[in-house]
N, C-alpha and C positions, 0 to 999 in steps of 0.2 A: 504494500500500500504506500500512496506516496505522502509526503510529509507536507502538511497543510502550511498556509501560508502563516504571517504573522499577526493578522488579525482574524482570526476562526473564535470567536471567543462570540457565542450569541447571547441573548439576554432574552426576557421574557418575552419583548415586545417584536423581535424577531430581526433586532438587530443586530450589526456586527459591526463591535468599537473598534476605529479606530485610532483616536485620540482623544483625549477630554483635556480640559481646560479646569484644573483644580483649583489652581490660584484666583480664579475669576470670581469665585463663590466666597473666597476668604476676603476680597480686595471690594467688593462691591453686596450691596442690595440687588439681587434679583427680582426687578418688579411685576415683566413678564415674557414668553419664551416665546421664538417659531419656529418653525422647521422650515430650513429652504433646500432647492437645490444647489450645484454646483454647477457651472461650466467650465470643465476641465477639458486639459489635451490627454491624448492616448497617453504617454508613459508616466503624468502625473496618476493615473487612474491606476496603473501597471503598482508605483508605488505605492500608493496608498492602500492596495491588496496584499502585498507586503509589510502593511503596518505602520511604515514610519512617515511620522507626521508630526510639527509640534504649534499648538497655537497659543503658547505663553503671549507671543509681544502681538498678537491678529487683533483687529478692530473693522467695526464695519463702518462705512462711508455713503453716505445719499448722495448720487452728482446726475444733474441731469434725469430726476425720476428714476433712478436706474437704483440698485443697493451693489456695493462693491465690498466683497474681501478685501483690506489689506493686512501684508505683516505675517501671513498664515506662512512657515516654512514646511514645502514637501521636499526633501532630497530629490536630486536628481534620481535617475532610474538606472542603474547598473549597466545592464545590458544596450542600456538608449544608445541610439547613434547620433549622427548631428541634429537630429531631430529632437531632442531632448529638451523638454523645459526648463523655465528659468525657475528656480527652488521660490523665491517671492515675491513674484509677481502677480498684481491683482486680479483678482476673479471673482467673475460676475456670480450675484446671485440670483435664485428666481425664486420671485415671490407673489404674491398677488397686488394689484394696487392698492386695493385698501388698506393689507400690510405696512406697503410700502411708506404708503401716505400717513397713517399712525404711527412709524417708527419716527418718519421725516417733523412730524407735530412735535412729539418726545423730547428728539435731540434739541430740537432747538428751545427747549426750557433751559436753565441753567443747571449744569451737574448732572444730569443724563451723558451717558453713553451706551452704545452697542457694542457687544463682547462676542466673541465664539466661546461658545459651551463643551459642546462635543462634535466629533465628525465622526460619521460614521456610516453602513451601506443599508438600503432597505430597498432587498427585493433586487440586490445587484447595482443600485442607482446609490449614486455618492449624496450624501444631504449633511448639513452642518445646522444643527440647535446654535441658535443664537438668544443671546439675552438681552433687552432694554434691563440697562443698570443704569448705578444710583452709587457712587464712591462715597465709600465708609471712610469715617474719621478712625484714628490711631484709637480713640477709646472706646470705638465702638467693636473692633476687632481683638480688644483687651475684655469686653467684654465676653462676645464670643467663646474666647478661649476657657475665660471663667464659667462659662455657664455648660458647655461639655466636660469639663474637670470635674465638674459637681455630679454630672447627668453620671459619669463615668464612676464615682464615689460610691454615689448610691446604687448601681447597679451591682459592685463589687460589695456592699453591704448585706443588698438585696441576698448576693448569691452566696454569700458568709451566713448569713440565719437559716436558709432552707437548709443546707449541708449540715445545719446543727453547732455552728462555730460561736464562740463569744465575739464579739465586738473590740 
C-alpha cells in the first residue's frame, strides 16, 4: 500500500487539514467565520496535498470588490518545473457578495481585521476559514491564559476526587 500524503488526517466534518492558524485565536477576538475558496495554480494544489503550508503572517485584503489572500506561505512544489509558483503570492478568494460586502463594512470600522483560520480540502477543493477579528489587548490574552489554568485546575481536581485522592 502506498504511503499517504501529509495531510490524510480527516475530521468529522469530512475535512482534511491542512494548516490552521493557532496564533490567530490567541492574538484576536473571533467575531465571525467563512469559508471560501481558493484560486490556486497546479503545483500550489500539488503542495498543499503534501501538507505544507503556513498562515502565521496571511491576512485578507478587499480591492476592487474582489477578497484577496495575502502573506499565506505555500512552498514551492518539489518536483515543479519552471512552472512553479511563487511560495506568497496573492490569491484570490471566492466568496459571495454579500460576504464580500459585510467583511468590506467590518474592516472599515476601527480595529477589525480578516485572519486565515485554517486551510484545508473538502470534497478534493482547497477552501480556507477565514475570520472577521477584533485585536486583543496584552491583558486581555493575560486573561485568557488565566482563565484555562483555572478550567485546567479544576479538571485535574475534578479527576483527583473521583479516583478517591485527597486534595
Amino acid at each position: 500500500m502506498a504511503k499517504k500524503s501529509g495531510a490524510d488526517k480527516k475530521d468529522a466534518s469530512g475535512r482534511t487539514l491542512v494548516a490552521s492558524n493557532k496564533k490567530a485565536r490567541h492574538d484576536y477576538h473571533i467575531e465571525d467565520t467563512f469559508e471560501a475558496g481558493l484560486v490556486l495554480q497546479g503545483t500550489e494544489v500539488k503542495s498543499l496535498r503534501l501538507g505544507r503550508a503556513s498562515l502565521v503572517d496571511g491576512f485578507v485584503d478587499i480591492d476592487g470588490g474582489e477578497a484577496w489572500l495575502h502573506g499565506v506561505h505555500i512552498p514551492e512544489y518539489a518536483q515543479g518545473t519552471w512552472t512553479n509558483h511563487a511560495a506568497r503570492r496573492k490569491r484570490k478568494l471566492l466568496l459571495h457578495r454579500l460576504e464580500i460586502d459585510k467583511i468590506e463594512r467590518k474592516v472599515s470600522e476601527k480595529g477589525h481585521t480578516v485572519v486565515p483560520l485554517a486551510l484545508y480540502f473538502v470534497k478534493g477543493r482547497a477552501k480556507v476559514e477565514i475570520g472577521l477579528a477584533k485585536g486583543k489587548k496584552s491583558w486581555d490574552k493575560r486573561q485568557a491564559i488565566a482563565e484555562r489554568t483555572a478550567d485546567r485546575e479544576k479538571q485535574e481536581a475534578i479527576g483527583r476526587r473521583l479516583k478517591g485522592m485527597r486534595d
